[in-house]
C-alpha positions in Angstrom: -8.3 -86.9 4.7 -8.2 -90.5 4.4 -7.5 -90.7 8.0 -10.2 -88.8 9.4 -12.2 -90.6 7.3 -11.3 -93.7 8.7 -11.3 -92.3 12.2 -14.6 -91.4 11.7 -15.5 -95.1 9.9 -14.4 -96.6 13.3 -16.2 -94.2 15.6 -19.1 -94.7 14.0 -18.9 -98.5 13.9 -18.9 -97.9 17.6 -21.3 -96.1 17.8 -23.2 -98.2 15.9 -22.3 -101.4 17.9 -23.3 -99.6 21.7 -26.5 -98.8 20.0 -27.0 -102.5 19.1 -26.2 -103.3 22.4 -28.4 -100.8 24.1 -31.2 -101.8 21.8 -30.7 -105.5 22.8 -30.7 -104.6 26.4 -33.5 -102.6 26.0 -35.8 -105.3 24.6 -34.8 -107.5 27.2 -35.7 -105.1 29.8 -39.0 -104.3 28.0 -39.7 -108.4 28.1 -38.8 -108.6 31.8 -41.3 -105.9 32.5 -44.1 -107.5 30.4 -43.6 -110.5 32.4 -43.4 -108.8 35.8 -46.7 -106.6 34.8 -48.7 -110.1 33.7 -47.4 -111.3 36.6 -48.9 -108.7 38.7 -52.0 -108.9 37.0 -52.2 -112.7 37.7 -51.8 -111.8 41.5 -54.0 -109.1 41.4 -56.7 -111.4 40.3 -55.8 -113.9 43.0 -55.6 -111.4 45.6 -59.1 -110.3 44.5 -61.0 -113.6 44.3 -59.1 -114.3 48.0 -61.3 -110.8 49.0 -64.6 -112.5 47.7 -64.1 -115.6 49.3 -63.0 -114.0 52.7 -66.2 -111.8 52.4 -68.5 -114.9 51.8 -66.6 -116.6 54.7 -67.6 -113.6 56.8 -71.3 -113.7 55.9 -71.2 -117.8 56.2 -70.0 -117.4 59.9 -72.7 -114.5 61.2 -74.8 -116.1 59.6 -73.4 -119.5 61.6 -73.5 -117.5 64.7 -77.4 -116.5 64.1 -78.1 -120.1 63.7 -76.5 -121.2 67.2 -78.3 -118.4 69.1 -81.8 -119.4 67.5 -80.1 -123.3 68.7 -79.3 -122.0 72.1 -83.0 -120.6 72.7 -84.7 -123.6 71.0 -82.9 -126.0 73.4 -83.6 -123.6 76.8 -87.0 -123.6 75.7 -87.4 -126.7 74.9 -85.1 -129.5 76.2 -84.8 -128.1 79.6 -88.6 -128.1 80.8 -88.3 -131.9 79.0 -85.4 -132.7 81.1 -87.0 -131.1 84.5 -89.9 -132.9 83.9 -88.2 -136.3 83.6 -85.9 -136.2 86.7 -88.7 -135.1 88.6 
């Protein structure tokens, strides 16, 4: 009896000591996640402000490209009968 007991003393000791160790790895893997999920959240914030400034970057060249049409047609009209007039 004294032997089973003790048999049973050491397997549970075991037990106990893959537990602790499965408990310890488990925290650490639950502190790697937290760290990979804030870090995803970080880039996913970059990533989104990068959106908002390609979208303004969009609007600030049409817009750009509006401006040298009206340019364009400012100078035909413009300069060009100016110029004709002074090489003639």
């Amino acid at each position: 009896m004294e032997r089973n007991y003790q048999l049973s003393k050491r397997e549970l000791e075991k037990i106990q000591r893959e537990l602790a160790s499965i408990k310890t790895e488990l925290s650490e893997l639950s502190q790697q996640y937290e760290a990979a999920m804030s870090e995803k959240r970080a880039l996913q914030e970059e990533a989104d402000i990068m959106e908002r400034r390609l979208v303004a970057a969009s609007k600030l060249i049409s817009g750009l490209s509006s401006e040298k049409a009206r340019f364009v047609n400012h100078f035909v009209q413009i300069w060009i009968p100016i110029v004709i007039i002074l090489v003639i």
